[in-house]
DRENTI-467864 format. One record per residue: residue in three letters; x negated, y negated, z of N, C-alpha, C, CB in turn. Coordinates in steps of 0.001 Angstrom, whole numbers, plus 500000, padded with zeros to 6 digits. Glycine has a CB too. Layout:
! residues N
ALAXYZXYZXYZXYZ...
***
This chain:
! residues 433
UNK614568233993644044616011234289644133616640233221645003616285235733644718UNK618184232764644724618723231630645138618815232381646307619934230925644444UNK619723231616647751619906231547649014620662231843648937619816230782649711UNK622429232745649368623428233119649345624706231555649452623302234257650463UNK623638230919649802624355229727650856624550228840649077622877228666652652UNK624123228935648191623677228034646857623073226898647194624811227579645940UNK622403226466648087622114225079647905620778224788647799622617224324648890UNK620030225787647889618750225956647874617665227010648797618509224785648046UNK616840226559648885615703227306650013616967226415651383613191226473649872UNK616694227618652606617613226729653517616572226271654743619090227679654155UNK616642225714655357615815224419655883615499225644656996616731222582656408UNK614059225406657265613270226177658239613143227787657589614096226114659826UNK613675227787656512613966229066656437612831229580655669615296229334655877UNK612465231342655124611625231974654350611934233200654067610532231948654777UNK611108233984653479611373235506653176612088236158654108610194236290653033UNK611237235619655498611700236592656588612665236167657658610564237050657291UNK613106234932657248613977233980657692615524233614657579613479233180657333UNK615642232464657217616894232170656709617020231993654880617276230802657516UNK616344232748654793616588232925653285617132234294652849615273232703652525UNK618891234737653398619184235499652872619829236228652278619041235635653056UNK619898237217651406620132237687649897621659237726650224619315239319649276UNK622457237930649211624008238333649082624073239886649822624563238394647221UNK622747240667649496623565241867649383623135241970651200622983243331647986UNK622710241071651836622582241600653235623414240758654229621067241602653685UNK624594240860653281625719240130654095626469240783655173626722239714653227UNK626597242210654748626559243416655838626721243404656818625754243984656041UNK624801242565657028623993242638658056624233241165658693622494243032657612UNK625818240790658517626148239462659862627065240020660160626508237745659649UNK626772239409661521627943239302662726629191238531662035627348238310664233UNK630361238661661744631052238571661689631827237706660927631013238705662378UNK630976237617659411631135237240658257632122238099657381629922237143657779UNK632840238919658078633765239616656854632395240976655792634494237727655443UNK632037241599656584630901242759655887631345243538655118630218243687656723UNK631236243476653927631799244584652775631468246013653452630901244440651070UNK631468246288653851631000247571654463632082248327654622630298247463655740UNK632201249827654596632827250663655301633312249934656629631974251816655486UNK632208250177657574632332250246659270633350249339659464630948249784660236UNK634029248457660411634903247314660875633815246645661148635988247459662057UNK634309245413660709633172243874661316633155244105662953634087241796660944UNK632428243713663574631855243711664722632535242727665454630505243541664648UNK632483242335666735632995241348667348632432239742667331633006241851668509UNK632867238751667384632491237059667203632082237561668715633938235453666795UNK631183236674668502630611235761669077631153234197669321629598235824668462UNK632167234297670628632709232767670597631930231602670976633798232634671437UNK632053230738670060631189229529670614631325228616671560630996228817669863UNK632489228904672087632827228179673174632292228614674165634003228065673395UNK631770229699674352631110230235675470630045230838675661631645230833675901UNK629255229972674807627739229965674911627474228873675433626957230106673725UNK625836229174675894625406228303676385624905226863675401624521228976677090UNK625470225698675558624616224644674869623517224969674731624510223498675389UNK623505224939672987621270224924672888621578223470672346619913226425671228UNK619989223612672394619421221881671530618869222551670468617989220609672391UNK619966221763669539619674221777667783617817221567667713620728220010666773UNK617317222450666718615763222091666665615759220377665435614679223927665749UNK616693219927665546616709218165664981616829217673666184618050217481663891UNK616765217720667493616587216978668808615374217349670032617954217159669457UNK614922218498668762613365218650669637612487217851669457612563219780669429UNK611710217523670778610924216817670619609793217496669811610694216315671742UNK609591216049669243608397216200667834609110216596666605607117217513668036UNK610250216893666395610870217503665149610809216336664109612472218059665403UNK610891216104662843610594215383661856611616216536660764608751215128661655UNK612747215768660821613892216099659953613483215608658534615284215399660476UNK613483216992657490612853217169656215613706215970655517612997218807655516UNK613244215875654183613748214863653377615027215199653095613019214625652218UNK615852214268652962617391214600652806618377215110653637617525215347652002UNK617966215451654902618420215948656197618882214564657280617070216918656847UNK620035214529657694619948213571659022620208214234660146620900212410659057UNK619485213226661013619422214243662179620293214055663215618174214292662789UNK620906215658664053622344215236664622621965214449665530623328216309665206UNK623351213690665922623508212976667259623360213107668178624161212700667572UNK622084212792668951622447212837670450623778213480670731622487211411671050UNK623899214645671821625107214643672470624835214100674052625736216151672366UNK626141213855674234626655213445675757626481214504676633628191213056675873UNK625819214129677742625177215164679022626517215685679284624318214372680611UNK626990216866679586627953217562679788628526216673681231627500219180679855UNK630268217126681285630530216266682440630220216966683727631964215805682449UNK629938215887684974629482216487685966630661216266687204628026215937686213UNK630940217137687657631864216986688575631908216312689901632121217956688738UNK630599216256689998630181215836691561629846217203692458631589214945692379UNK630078218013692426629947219037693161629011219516693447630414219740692901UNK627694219380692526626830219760692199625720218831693437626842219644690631UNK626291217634693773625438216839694851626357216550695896624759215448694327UNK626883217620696645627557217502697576628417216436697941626921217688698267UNK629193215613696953629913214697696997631273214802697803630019214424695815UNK631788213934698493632872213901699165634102213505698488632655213187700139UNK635367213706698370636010212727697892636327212172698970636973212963697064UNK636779210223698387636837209359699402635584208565700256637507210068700174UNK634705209239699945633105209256700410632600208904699375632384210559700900UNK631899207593699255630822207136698373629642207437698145630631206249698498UNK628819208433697680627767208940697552627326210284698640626985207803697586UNK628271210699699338628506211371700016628014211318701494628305212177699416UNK627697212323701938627272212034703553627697212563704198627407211024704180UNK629218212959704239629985213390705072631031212456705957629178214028705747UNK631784212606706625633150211758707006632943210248707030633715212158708513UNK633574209792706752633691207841706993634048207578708350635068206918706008UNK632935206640708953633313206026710063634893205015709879631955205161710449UNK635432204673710568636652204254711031636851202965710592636784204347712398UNK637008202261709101636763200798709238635606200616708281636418200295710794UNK634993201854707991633860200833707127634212201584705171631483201317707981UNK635445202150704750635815202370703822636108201404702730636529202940704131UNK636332201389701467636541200274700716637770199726701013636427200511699398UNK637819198002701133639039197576701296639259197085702993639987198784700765UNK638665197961703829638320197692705475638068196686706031637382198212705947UNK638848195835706697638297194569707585637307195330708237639394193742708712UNK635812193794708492635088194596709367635848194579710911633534194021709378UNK635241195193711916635725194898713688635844193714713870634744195299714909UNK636002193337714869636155192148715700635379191734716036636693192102716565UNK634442190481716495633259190429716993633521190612718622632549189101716512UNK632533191300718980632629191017720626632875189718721528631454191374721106UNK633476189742722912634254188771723206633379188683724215635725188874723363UNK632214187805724087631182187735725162631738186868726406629804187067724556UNK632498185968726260633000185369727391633677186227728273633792184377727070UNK634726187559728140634966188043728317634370189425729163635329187749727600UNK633424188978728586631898190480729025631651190031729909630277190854728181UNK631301188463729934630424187607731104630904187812732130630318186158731078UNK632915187245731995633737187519733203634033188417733825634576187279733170UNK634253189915733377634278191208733614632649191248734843634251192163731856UNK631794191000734075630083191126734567630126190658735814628863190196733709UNK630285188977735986630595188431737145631327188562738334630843187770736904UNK632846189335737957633204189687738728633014191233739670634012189333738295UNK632448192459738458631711193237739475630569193137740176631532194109739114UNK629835191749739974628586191226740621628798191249742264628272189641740052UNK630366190452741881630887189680742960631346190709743729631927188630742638UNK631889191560743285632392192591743887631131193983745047633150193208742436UNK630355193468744330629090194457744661628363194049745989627921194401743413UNK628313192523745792627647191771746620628327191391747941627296190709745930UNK629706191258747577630796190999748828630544192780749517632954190511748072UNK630740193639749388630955194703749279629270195597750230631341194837747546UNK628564194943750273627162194913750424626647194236751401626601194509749437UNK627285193036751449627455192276752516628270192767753888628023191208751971UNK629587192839753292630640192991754425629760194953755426632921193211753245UNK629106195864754117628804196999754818627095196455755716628739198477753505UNK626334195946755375625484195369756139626041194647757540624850194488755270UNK626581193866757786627598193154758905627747194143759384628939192402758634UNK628551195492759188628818196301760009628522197021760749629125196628759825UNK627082197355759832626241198327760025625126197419761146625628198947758452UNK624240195950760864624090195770762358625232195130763546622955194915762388UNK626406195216762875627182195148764416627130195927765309628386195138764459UNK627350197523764371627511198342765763625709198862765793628985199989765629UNK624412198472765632623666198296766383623279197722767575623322198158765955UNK624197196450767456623654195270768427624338196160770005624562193232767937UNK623034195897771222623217196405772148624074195192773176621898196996772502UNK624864195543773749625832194355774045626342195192775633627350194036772529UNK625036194924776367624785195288777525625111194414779184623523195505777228UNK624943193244778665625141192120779812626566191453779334623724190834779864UNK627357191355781006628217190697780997628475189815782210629035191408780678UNK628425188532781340628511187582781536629900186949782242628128187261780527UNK630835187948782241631936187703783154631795187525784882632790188844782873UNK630998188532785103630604188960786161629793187869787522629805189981785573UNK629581187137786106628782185635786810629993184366787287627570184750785303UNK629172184349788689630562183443789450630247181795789132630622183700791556UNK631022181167789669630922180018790141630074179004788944630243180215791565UNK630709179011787939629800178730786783629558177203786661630424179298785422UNK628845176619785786629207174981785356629825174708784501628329174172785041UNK630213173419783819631091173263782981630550173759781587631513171930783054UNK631498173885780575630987174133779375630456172349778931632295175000778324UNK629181172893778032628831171474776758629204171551775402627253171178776476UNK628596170461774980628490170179773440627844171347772892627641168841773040UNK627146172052773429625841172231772423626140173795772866623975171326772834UNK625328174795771779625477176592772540624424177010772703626145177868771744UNK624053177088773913622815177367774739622742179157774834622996176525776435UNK621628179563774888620655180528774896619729181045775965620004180194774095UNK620192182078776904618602182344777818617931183454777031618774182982779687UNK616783183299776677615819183919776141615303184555776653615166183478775731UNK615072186133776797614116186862777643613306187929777092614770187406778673UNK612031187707777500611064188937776981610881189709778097609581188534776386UNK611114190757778148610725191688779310609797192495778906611772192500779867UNK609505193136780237608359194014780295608642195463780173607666193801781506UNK609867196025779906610586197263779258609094197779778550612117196827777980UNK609252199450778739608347200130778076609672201108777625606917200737778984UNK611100200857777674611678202186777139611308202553776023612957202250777029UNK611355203727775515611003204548774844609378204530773926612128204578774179UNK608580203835774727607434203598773944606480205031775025606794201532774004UNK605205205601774080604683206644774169603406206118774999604544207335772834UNK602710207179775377601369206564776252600793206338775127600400207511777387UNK600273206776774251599657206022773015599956204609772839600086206636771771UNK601282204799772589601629203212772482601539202038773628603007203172772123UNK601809202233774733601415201672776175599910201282776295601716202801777330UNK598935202104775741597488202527775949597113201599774458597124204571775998UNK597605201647773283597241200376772738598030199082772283596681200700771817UNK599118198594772895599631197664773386598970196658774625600663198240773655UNK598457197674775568597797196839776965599438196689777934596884194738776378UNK599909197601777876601242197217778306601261197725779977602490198019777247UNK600374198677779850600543199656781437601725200314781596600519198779782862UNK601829200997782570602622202313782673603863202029783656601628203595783284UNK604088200324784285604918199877785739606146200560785016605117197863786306UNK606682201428785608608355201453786263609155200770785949608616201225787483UNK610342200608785791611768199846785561611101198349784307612585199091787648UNK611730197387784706611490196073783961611321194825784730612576195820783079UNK610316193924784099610600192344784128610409191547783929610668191848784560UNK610966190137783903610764189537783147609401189178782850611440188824783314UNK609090188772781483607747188409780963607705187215780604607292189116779938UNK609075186536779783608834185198779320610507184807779701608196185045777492UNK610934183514779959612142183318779874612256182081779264612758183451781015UNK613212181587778183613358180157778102614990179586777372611977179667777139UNK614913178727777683616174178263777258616564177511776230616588177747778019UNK617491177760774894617307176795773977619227176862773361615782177301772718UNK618516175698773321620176174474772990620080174357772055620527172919773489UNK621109175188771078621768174329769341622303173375769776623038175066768217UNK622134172412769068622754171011769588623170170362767779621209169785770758UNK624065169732767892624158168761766222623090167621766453626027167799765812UNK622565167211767310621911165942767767620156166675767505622491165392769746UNK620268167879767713618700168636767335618470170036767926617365167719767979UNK617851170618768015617417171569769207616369171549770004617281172645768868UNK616832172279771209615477171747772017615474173314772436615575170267773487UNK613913173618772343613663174807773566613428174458774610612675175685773482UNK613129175265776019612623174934777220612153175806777862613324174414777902UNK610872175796778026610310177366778545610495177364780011608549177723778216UNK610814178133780672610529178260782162610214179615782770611670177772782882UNK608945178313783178608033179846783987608355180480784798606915179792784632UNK607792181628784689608226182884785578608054182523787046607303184252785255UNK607129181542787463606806181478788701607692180207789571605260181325788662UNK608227179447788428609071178713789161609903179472790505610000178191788122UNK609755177894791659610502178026792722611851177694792979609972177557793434UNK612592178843792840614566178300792862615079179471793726615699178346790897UNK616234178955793937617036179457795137617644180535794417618127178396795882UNK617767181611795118619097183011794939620342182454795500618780184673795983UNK621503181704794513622492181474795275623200182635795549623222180559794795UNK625075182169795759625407183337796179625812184202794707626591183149797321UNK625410185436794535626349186144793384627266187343793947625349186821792147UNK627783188224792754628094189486792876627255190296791999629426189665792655UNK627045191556792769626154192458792374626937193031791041625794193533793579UNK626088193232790153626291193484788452626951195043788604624482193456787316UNK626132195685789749626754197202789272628045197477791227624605198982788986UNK627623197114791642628548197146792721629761196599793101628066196901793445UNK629857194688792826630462194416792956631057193732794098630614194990792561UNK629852194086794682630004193549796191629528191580796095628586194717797422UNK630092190888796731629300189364796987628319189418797748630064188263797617UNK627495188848797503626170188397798640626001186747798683624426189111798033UNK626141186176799558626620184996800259624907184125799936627241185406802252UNK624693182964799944623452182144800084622845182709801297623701180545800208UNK621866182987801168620249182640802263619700181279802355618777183443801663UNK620065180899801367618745179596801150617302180474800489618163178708803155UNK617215181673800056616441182254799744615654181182798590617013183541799441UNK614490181479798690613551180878797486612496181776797084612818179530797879UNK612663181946795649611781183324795268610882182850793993612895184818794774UNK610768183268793186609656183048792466611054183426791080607932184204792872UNK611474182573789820612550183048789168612324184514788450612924181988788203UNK611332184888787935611274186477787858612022187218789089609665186971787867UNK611674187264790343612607188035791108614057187610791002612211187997792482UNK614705186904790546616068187152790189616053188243788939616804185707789793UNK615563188457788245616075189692787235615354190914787741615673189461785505UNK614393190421788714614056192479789235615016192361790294612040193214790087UNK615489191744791045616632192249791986617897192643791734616888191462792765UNK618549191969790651619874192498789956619984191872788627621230192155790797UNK619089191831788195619361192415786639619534191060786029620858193539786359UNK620039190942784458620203189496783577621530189027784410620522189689781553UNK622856189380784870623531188711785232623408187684786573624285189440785165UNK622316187900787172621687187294788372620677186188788241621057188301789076UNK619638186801787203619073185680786624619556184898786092618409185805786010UNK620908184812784941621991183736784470622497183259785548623139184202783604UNK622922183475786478623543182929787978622297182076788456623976184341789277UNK621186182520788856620441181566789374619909180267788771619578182148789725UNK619975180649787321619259179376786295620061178635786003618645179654784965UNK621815178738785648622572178056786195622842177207787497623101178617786070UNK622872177817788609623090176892789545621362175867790218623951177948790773UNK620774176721789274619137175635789765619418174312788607616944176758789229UNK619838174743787220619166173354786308621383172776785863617533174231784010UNK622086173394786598623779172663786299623788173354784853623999170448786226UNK623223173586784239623160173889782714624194175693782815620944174000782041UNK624949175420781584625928176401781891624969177378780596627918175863781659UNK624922179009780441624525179004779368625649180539778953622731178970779333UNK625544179979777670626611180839776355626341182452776032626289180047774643UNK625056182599776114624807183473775253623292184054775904624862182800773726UNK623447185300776172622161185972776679621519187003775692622468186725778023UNK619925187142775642619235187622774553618113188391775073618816186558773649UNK617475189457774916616430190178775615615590191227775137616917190652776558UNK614372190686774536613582192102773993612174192290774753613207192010772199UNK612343193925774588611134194554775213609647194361774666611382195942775185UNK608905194898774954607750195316774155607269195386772582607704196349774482UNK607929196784772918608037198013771919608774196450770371609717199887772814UNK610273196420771082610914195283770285610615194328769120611112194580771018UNK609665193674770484608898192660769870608173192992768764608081192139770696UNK606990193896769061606028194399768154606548195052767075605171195210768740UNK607827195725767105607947196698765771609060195399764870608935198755766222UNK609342194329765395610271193266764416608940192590763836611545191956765365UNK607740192298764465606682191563763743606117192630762369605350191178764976UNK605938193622763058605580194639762259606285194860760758605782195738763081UNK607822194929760711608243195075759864608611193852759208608943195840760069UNK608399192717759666608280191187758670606616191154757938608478189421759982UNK605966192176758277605162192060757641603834191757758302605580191356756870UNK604276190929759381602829190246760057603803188700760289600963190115758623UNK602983188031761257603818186388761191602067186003761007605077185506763116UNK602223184625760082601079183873760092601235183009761346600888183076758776UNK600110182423762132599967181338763029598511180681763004600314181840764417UNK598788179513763277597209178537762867596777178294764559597566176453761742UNK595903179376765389595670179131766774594292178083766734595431180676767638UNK594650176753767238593640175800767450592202176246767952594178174899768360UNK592553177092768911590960176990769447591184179043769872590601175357771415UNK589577179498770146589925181255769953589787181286771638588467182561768784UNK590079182713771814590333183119773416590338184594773318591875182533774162UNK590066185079774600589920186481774794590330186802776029588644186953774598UNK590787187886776316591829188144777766591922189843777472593849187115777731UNK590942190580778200590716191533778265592349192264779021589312191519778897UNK592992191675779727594514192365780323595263192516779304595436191512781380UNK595181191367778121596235191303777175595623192042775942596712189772776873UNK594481192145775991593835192985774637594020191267773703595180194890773816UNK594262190271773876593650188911772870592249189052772512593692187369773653UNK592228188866771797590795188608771126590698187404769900590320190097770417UNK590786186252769429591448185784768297590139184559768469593387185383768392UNK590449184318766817589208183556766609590417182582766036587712184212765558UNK589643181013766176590105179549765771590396179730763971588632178203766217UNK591713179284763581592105179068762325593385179716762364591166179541761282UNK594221179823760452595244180064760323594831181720759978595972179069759391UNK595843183069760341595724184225760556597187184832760706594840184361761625UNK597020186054760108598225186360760067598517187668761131598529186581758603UNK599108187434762343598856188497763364599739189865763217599140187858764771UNK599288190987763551600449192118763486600996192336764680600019193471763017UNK602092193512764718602635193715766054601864193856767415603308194785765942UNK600828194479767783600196194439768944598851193375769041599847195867769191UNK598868192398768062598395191216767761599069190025768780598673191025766246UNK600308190033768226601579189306768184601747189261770250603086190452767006UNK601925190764770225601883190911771664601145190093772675601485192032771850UNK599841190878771935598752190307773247598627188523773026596763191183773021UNK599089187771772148599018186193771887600064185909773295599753185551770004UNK601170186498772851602201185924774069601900186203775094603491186275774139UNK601267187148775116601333187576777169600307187045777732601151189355777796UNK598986186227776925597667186143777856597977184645778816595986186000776700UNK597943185156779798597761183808780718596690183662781379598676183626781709UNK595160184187781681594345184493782434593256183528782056594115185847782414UNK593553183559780560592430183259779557592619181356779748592837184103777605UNK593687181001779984593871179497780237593383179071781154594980179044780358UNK593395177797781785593458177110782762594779176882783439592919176116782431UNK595411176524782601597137176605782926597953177494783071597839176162782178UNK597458178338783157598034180125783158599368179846782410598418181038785047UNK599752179883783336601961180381782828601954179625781851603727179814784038UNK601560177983781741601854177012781546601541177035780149601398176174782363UNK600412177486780244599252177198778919600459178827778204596563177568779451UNK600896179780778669601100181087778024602704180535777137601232182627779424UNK603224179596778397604982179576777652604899178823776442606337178695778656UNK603947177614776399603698176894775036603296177652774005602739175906775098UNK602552179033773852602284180172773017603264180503773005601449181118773251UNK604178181058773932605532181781773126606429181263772482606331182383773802UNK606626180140773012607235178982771825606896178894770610607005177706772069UNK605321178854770604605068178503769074605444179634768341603563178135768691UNK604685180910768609604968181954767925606609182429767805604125182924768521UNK607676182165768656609251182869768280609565181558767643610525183461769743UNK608927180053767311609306179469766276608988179937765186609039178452766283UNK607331180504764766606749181143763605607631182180763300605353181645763790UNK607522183424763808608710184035764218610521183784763663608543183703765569UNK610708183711763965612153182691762962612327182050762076612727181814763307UNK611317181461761635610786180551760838610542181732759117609155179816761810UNK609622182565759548609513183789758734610551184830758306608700184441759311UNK611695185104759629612403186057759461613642185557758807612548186721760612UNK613811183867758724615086183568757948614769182693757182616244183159758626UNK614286183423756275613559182856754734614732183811753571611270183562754505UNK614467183056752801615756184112751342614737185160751520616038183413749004UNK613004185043751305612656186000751116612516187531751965611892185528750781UNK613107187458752858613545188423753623615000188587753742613012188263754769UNK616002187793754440617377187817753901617807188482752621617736186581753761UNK617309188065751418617970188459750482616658189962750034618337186983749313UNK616283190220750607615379191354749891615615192403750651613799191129749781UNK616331193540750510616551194595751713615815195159751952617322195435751742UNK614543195593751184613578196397751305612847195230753019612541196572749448UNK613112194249753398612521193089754209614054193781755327612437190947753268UNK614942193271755032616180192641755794616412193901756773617677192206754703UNK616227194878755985617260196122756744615811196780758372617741198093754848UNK614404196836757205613325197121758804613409195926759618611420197339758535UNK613891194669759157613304193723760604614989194133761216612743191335760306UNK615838194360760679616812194234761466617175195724762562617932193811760448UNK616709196399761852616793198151762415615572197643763635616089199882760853UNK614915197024763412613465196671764295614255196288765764612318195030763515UNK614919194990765446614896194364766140615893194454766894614655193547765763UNK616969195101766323618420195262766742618717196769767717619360195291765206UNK617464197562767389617686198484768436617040198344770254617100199712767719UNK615989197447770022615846197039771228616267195712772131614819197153771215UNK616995194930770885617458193869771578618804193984772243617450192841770751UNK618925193213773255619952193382774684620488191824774671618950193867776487UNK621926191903774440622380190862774128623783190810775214622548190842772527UNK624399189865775677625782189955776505626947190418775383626220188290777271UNK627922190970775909629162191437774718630285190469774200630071192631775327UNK629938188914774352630307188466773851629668187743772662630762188160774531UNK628594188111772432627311187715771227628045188045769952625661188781771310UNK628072187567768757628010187760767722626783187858766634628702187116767587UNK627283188458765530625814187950764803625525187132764042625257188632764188UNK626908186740764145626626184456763806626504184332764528627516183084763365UNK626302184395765994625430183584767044624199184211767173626044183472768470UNK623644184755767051622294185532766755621543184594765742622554187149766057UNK622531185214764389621827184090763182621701182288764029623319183989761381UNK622421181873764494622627180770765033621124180307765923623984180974765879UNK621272181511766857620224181700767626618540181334766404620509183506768313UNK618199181781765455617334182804765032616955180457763807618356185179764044UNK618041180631763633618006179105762546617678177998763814619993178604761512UNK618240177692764724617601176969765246616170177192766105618441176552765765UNK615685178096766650614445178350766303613114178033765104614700179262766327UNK614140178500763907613031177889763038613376176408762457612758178893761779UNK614530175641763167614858174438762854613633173849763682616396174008763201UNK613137174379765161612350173853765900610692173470765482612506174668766879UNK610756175142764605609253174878764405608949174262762638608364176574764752UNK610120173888762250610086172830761003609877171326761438611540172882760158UNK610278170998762767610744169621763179611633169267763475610679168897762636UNK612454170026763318614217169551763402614923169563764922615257170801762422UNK613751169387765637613904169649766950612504169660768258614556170981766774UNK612991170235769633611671169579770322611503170863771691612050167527771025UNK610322171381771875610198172058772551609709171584773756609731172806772056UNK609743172239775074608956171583776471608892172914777315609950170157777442UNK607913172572778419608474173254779288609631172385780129607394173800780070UNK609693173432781132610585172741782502609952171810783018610899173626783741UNK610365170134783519609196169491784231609307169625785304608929168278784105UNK607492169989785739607697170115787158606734168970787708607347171668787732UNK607278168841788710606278168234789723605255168634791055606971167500790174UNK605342169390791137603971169857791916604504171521792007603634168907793783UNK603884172080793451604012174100793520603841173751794898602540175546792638UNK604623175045795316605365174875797029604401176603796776608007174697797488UNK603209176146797853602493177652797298601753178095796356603170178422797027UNK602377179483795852602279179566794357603644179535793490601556180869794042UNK604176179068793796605456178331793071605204176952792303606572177978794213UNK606161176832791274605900175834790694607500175212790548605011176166789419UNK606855173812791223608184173448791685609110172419790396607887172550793244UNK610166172229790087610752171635789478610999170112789360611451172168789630UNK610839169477788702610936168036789081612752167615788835609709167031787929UNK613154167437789814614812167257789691615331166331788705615436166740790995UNK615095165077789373615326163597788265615052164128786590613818162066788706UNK614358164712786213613903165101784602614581165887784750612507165496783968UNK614825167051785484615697168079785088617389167267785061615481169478786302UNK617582166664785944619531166348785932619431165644784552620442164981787489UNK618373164716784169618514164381782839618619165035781747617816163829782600UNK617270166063781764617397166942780532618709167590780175616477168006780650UNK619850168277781618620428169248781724621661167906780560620666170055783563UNK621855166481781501622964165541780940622794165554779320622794163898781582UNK621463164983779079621306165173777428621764165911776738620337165386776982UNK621455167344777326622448168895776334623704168674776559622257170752776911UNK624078168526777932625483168849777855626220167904776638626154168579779382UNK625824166545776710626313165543776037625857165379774405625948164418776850UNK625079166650773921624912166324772744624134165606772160625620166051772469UNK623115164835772955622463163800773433620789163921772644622555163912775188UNK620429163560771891618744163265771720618149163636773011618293161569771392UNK617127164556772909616816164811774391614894164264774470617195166897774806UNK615304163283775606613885162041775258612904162969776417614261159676775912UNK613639163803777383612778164512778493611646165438778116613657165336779324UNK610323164574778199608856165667778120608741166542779620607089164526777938UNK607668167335779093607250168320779841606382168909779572607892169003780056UNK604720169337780504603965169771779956603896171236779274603279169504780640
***
């Protein structure tokens, strides 16, 4: 029997298939059904789901005389479906500022500009760092002696002279510390080392003078009284001018013994000494030949060595261990507060604070300076020192010529010279042992 359709058997179709009769026309959806009942409702095609024709299945082999439909076009896609942005290229979410189609890129950075900005808070940091350091050891510096008080003075020189003093101060050091120092337990202070040194443009010179030198107590006024005390002709040993009244007496007497006027007074203890070596680290020194001095706790063997604070100590103080006692001890303290200076005004301490701030907290709480000191004259102080022990200058003692006793007496003629040389700015040609 034909197909209702007339055109033949219908493609895929069979008995139980698409092969079917007129009279089961009925039996479609919405072909107009001879039937009693009302046709049923369409089925709209617009709102079904796309199928794939079985001529676009894979493997299908479209019968003879059949062509097979066209490919259709993937339905349109809105974007929505992959979280697309509008305005947004592939999406992501918001556009940075500038990088949209059409966007100049930025500007390039203005490194000259960076540099100068950079430089100047450098500058700012460092001025700033500086000026609070300055301040901070100004009002350390102890500015105890005054130098007003001293009469009858000599003229000013060329050059800005220095009395140097190490005393025998135990303030604030502990019996521990006394007990391994070798310092002993004496009462009040005095002097231990004294010497004198001249910045000069012509060079620097130190000049040690021993404690035992023989010079006159002229006349002064008493530092805390105020009262005058007139000449004796007294002759003492120059340590007893600073145990009888103090640094302004000893500046009075060393003045009117060598004419030499001096600028600037300087004074550390013990304790001082040892905790500024300490916190430079150690000072190296190359001691020629070794020695031992059971008073001073020395013990040191021949070569270059790098000494610590109660090292440092016992080098300066041994005089027992010489032949030359004082003599042989002041040429040690020389060398070492050249080493000494030499070490402490290096960039590598200056510029390193972790260095700058312990030697200066060190040194600045026990040092005793007159109140007209600055700490450009300090620094002043501290550079020509190590100008000395570079070469740039010449150390001596005082020359003497013989000892009235146990005094050691001064040789005049070398001294009026030495004193003319400083004042005048002068190359100073005067030895001394």
């Amino acid at each position: 029997m034909n197909d209702w359709y007339g055109g033949g058997p219908r493609p895929g179709g069979g008995a139980g298939h698409g092969g079917r009769r007129p009279d089961d026309r009925d039996a479609r959806y919405g072909h107009g059904g001879a039937g009693a009942q009302p046709e049923g409702a369409r089925v709209m095609r617009h709102v079904q789901r796309p199928q794939v024709p079985p001529q676009q299945s894979p493997g299908y082999d479209a019968p003879p005389g059949y062509e097979s439909i066209p490919a259709q076009a993937p339905p349109y896609d809105s974007g929505y479906n992959t979280g697309q942005v509008y305005g947004t290229p592939g999406g992501g979410g918001p556009r940075r500022p500038g990088t949209g189609p059409g966007r100049p890129p930025g500007p390039a950075p203005d490194w000259r500009r960076r540099i100068k900005i950079g430089s100047i808070v450098a500058l700012v940091v460092i001025l700033a760092t500086t000026i609070g350091t300055y301040f901070w050891a100004d009002g350390k510096m102890r500015r105890e002696v005054d130098l007003a008080k001293v009469i009858d003075r000599p003229k000013e020189g060329d050059c800005t002279t220095y009395l140097i003093v190490g005393s025998d101060s135990r303030e604030g050091m502990s019996a521990e510390e006394k007990q391994k120092l070798h310092t002993g337990s004496a009462e009040g202070k005095r002097t231990d080392s004294m010497m004198i040194l001249a910045s000069c443009s012509s060079g620097n010179t130190m000049i040690s003078l021993p404690r035992d030198s023989d010079v006159e107590i002229p006349a002064f006024v008493g530092s805390e009284s105020g009262k005058r005390f007139e000449a004796q002709g007294r002759r003492v040993k120059l340590n007893a001018a600073y145990a009888e009244d103090g640094p302004e007496l000893l500046v009075r007497t060393v003045e009117h013994n060598t004419g030499l006027r001096i600028d600037h007074y300087a004074e550390i203890g013990f304790a001082g000494f040892a905790n500024i070596v300490d916190a430079l680290g150690g000072v190296e020194l190359d001691i020629p030949k070794a020695f031992k001095d059971k008073k001073s706790g020395a013990d040191f063997q021949a070569g270059k060595q790098t000494l610590d604070g109660e090292q440092a100590l016992a080098f300066v103080r041994t005089r027992y261990a010489f032949a030359e006692s004082d003599l042989a001890r002041t040429k040690n303290q020389q060398k070492f507060l050249s080493a000494l200076a030499s070490q402490a005004a290096t960039p590598g301490t200056i510029l390193n604070p972790f260095a700058l701030y312990p030697t200066l907290g060190a040194g600045l709480d026990t040092l005793i300076v007159d109140k007209d000191m600055s700490l450009f004259d300090l620094a002043e102080m501290f550079f020509a020192m190590k100008g000395i022990s570079g070469g740039e200058g010449t150390s001596l003692n005082m020359p003497i010529s013989g000892s009235r006793g146990a005094n050691l007496v001064w040789d005049k003629a070398k001294v009026q010279q030495l004193v003319k040389e400083i004042q005048n700015d002068e190359k100073v040609t005067v030895t001394g042992k």
